[in-house]
LOLUMLO-229429 format. One record per residue: residue number from 1; x, z, y of N, C-alpha, C, O in turn. Coordinates in steps of 0.001 Angstrom, whole numbers, padded with zeros to 6 digits. Atoms other than C-alpha are relative to their C-alpha. Example, Ala and Ser with C-alpha at 12.3 -4.5 7.8 and 13.67 -1.06 7.14 Angstrom:
# residues 2
<pt 1, <000890, 000000, -001190>, <012300, 007800, -004500>, <000900, 000000, 001200>, <001936, 000665, 001181>>
<pt 2, <-000820, -000060, -001190>, <013670, 007140, -001060>, <-000770, 000730, 001090>, <-000261, 000899, 002198>>
***
This chain:
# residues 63
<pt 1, <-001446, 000046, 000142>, <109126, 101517, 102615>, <000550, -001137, 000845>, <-000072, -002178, 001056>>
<pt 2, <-001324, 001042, -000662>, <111937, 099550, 104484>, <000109, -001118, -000335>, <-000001, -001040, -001558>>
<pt 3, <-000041, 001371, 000740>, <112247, 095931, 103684>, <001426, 000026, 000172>, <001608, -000083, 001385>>
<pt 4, <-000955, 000316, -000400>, <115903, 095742, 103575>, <000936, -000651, -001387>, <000868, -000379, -002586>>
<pt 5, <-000593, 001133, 000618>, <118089, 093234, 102144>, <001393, 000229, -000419>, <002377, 000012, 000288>>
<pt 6, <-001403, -000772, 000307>, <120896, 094758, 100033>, <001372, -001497, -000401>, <001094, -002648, -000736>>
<pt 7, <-000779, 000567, 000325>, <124605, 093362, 099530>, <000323, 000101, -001321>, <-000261, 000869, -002086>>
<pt 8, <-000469, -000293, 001514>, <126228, 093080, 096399>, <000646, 001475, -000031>, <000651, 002242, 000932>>
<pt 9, <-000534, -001886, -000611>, <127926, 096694, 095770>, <001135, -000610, 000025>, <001401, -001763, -000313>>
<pt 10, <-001265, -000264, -000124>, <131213, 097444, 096475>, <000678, 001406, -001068>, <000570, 002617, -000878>>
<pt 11, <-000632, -001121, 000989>, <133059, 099393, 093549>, <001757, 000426, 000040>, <002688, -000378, 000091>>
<pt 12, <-001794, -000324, -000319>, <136657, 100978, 093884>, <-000135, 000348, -001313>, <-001222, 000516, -001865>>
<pt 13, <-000422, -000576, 000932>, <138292, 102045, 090985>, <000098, 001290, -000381>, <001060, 001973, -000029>>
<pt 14, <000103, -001284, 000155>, <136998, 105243, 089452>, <-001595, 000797, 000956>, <-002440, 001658, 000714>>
<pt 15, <001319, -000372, -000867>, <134358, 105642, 092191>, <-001349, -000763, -000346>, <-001693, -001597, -001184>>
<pt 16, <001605, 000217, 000063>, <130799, 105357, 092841>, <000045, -001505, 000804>, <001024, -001913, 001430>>
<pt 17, <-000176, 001057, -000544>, <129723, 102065, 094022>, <-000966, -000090, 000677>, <-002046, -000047, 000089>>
<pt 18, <000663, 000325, -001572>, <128100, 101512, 097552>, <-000379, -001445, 000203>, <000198, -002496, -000075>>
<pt 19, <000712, 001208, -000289>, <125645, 099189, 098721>, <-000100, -000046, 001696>, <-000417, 000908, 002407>>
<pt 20, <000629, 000568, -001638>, <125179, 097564, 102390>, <-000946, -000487, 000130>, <-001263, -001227, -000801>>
<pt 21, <001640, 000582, -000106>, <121711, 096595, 103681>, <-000242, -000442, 001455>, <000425, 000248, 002226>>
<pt 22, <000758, -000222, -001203>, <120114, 095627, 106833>, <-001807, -000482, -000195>, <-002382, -000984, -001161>>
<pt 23, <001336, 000113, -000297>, <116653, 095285, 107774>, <-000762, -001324, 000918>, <-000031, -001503, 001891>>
<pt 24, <000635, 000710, -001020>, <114660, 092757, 109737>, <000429, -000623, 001105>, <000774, -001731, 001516>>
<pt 25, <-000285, -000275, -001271>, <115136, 094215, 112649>, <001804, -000048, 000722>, <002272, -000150, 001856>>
<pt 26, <-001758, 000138, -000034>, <119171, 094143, 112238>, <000600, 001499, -000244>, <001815, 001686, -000308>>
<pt 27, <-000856, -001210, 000724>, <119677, 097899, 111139>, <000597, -000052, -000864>, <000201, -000844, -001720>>
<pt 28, <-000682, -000054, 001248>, <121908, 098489, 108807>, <000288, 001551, -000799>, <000461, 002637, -000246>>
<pt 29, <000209, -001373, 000292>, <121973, 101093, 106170>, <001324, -000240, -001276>, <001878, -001337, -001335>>
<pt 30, <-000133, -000282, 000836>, <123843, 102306, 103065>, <000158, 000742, -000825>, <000604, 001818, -000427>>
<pt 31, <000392, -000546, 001251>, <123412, 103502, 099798>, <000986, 000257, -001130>, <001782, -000655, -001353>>
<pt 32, <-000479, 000438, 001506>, <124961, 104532, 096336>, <-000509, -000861, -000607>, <-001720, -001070, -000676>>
<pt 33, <000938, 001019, 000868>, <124397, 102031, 094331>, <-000764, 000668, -001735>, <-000326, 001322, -002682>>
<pt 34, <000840, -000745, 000852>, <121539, 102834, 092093>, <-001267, 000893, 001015>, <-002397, 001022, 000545>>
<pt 35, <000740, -000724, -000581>, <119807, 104911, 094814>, <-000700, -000650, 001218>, <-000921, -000104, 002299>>
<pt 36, <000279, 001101, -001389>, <118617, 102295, 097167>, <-001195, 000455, 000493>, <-001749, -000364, 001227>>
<pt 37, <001326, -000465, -000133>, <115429, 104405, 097609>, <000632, 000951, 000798>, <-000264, 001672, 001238>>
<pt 38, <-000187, -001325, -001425>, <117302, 107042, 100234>, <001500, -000672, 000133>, <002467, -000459, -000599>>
<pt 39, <-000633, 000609, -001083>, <119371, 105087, 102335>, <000563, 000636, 001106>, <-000294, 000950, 001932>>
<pt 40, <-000350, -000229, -001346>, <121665, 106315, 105156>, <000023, -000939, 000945>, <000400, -002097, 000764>>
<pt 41, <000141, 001397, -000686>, <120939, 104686, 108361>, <001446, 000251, 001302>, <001897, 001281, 001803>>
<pt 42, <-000544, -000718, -001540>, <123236, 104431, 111354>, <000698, -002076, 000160>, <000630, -003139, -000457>>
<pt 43, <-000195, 001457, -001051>, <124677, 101442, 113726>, <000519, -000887, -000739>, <000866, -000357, -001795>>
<pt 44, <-000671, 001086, 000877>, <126147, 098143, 112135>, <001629, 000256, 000130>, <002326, 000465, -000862>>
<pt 45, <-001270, -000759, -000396>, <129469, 099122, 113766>, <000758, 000762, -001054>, <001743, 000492, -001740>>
<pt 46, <-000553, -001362, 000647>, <129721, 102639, 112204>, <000029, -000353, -001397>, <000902, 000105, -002134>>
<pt 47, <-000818, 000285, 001380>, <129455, 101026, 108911>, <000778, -001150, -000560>, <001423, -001168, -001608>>
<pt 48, <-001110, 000836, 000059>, <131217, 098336, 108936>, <001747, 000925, 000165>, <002653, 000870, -000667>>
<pt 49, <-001497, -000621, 000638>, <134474, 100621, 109722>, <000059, 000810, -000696>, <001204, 001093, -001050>>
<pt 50, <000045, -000574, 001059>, <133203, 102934, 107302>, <000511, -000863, -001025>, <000966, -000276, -002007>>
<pt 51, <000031, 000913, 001415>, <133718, 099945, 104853>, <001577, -000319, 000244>, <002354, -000372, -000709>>
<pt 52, <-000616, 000599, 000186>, <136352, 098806, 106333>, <001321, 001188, -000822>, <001820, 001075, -001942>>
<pt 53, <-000574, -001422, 000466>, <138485, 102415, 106028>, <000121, 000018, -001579>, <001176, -000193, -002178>>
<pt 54, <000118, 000412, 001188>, <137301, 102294, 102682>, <000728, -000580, -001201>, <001147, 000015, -002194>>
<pt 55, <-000405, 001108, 000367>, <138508, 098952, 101507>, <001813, 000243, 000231>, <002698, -000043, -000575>>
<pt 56, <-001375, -000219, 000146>, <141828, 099980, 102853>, <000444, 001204, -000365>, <001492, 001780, -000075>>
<pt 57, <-001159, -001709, 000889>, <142311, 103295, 100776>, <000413, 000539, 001261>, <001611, 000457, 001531>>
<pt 58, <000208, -000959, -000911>, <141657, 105387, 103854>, <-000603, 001152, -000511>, <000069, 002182, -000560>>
<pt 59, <001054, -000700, 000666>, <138807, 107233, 102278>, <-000235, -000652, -001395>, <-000307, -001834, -001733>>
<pt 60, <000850, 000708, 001019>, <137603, 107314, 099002>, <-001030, 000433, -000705>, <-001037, 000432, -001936>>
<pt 61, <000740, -000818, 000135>, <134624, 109079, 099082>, <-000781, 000073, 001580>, <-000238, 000000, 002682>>
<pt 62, <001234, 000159, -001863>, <131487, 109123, 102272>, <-000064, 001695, -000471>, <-000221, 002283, 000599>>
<pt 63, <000750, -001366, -000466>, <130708, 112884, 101512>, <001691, 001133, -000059>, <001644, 002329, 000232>>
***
């Protein structure tokens, strides 16, 4: 498994609450929180404005 180094979650009101991670190597992934065992991976970038979107009641919901 991945060694990766999770953030605290992030919970909105009513929703599921999401975790940020990176790895080692500087990937970054995230997760529901609770499921930190299947991880989406993709660029530091792409989730960072995923988060940020997010955070500003853009989205409130990844699927």
């Amino acid at each position: 498994m991945i060694d990766i180094t999770w953030e605290e979650p992030f919970c909105a009101e009513g929703n599921n609450c999401f975790r940020i991670g990176t790895d080692p190597a500087g990937n970054a992934y995230i997760a529901v929180s609770g499921q930190e065992d299947r991880p989406l991976a993709d660029s530091r970038d792409a989730l960072r404005a995923l988060v940020r979107d997010i955070k500003a009641g853009k989205v409130d919901h990844l699927l």
